[in-house]
N, C-alpha and C positions, 0 to 999 in steps of 0.2 A: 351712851344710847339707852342701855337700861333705866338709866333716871327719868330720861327723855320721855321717854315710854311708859313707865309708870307716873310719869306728871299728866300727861296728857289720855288719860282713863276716864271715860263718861265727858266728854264735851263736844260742840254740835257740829263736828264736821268729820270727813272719814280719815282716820289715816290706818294700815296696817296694825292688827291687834298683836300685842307681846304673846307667845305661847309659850316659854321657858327662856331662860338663861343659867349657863352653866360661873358661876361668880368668879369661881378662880381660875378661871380664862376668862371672860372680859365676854363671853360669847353672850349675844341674846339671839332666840328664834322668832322669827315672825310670822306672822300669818303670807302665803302664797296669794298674788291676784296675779292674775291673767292678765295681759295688755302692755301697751305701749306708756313711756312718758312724751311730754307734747312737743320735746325736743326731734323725737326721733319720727314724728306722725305731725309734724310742722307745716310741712307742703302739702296734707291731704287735710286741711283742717277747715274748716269754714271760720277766717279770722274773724267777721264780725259779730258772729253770732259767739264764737269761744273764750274772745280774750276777755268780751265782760266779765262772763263768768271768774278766770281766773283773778281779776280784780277782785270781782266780789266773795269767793274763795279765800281769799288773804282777809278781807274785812271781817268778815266771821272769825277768823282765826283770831285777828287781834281782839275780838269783841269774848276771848276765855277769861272765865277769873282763875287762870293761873299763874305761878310766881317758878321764873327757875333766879340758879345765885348769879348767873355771869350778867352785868350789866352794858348796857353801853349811852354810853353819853360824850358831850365835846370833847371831855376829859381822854377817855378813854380809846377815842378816834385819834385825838393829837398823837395817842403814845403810841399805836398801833402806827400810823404816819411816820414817826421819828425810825422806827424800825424798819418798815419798807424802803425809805429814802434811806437808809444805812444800807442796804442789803444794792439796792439799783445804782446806786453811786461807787459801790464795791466794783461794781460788772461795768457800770457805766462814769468813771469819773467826772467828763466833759457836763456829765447833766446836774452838777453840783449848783451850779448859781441856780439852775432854775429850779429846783428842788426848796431850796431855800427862799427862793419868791412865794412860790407855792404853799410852805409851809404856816410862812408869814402873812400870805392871803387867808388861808386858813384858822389862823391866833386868832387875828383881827377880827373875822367876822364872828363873835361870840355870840350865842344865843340861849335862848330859856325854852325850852319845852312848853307850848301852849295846850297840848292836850295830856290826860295822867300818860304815865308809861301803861305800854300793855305786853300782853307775850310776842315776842319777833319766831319766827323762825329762824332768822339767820343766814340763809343761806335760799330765800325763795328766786327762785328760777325757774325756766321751760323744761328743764332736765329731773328737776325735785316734782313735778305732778304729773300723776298719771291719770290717765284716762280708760276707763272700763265699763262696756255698756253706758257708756255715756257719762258716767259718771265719774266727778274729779277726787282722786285721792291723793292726799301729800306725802308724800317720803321722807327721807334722809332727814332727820328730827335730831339728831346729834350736835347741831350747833347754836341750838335753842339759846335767847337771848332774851332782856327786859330791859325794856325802855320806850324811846321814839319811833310811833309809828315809823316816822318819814325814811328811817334805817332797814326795813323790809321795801320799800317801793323804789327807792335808789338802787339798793341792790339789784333788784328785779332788771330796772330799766340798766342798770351799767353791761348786764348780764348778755341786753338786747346788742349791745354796742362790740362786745368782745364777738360773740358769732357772726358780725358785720366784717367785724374783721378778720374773721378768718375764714370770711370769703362763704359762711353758711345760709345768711341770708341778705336782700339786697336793702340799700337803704331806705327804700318804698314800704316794705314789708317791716323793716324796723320801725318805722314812723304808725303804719297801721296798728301792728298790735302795742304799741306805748300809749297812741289814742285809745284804745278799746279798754286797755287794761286799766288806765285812768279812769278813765270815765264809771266803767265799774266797781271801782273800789270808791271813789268818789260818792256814788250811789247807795251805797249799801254802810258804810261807813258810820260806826257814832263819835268818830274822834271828830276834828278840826284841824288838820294836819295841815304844817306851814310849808307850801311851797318852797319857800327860803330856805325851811331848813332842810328840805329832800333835796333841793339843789347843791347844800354845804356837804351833804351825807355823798350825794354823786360823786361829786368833786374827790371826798374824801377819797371812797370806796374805786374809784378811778386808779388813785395813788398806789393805796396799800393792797388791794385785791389786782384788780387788770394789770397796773404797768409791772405790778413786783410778781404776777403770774408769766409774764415773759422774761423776765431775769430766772425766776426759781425752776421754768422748764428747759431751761436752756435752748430757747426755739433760736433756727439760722436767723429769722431777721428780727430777735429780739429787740436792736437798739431803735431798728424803724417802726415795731410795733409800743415800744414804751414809749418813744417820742408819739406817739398817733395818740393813747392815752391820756399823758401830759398833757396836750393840746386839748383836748374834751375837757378835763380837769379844770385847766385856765379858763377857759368858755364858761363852764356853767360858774365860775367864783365870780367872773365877769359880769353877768346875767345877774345872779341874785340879789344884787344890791338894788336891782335897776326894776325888780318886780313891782308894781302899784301893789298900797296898802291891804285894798279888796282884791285879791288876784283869786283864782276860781283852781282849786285842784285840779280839776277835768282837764284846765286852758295848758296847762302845764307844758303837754305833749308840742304845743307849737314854738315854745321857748327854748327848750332842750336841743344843743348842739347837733 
């Protein structure tokens, strides 16, 4: 988090300013803001008018000329992958064949980055932004990444799917702000981000974030919530091949499982 923090010093968007760190604890302090993140202030939000913003929010972000060291790329998705499906097949043996189709849809659809890498957050979601006097600040900067855009907006949207499922918000509501948020980031954007490949990133982040979050919490209806996962996973690996050439970022939201 300290690195994080001092990586991101003087660039155009707000997050929490570093005030000290003590080094040999691990400790950093930060600066205090008042307010909610948009998780917890979800139901009082005026979605149309908000979620552009947080689109557009993420597009600034990727638009820093900064570098941290952790990357990610196909490579480094496969490996994270072969881990989670090690870890859910532990808990869950019966899900081995499908695990292995999954993986194998995943090999297969290889890809190349059509826009440079830029900074990821890592870890952006409704819970990582807050909202104060109106204004959006980012949190939790500790998972900081570089590479594919499309690896922050899948996260994003898988993030939409996991509160779906646990019953936080309805799938109306998930469908609205994935349009909004889209559309936003779409807007404000100077990459060229490949639908195809936010939909391999979903698929992935399905895998080794959602379904192996219900293995490593040991929730009661783990194996019904990793199989609901799974199934998303399979959808969009389904989907992406099937994208037309010209497919439009924004259009995204109507494809998505």
């Amino acid at each position: 988090l300290e690195y994080a923090l001092a990586q991101l010093d003087h660039v155009p968007f707000r997050v929490p300013r570093a005030l000290g760190w003590i080094e040999a604890r691990a400790v950093v302090f930060i600066e205090y803001l008042p307010g909610n993140n948009l998780k917890q202030t979800l139901l009082e939000l005026e979605i149309e008018r908000m979620m552009p913003r947080v689109g557009e929010l993420l597009a600034v972000f990727h638009s820093a000329d900064k570098r941290v060291r952790k990357r990610v790329s196909y490579s480094s998705e496969l490996r994270e992958n072969r881990e989670a499906m090690r870890d859910i097949a532990q808990v869950l043996p019966h899900f081995r064949p499908r695990l292995r189709d999954l993986f194998a849809a995943l090999e297969k659809m290889r890809w190349a980055s059509i826009c440079p890498p830029v900074l990821l957050h890592g870890t952006y979601r409704l819970n990582h932004i807050f909202v104060r006097n109106d204004e959006l600040v980012l949190l939790d900067l500790d998972s900081l990444r570089f590479g594919d855009p499309a690896y922050d907006l899948a996260n994003f949207l898988t993030s939409l799917y996991y509160l779906e499922a646990q019953e936080r918000i309805a799938p109306e509501l998930r469908r609205e702000i994935a349009r909004g948020f889209l559309a936003g980031y779409a807007r404000a954007s100077r990459a060229a981000v490949s639908p195809f490949i936010v939909l391999w990133f979903f698929a992935s982040l399905m895998i080794n974030k959602q379904a192996s979050k219900y293995v490593w919490h040991f929730h009661d209806d783990c194996e019904e919530k990793a199989a609901r996962m799974l199934g998303l996973a399979e959808a969009a690996l389904a989907a992406a091949p099937t994208l037309p050439e010209k497919f439009a970022l924004e259009e995204l939201a109507r494809v998505l499982p």
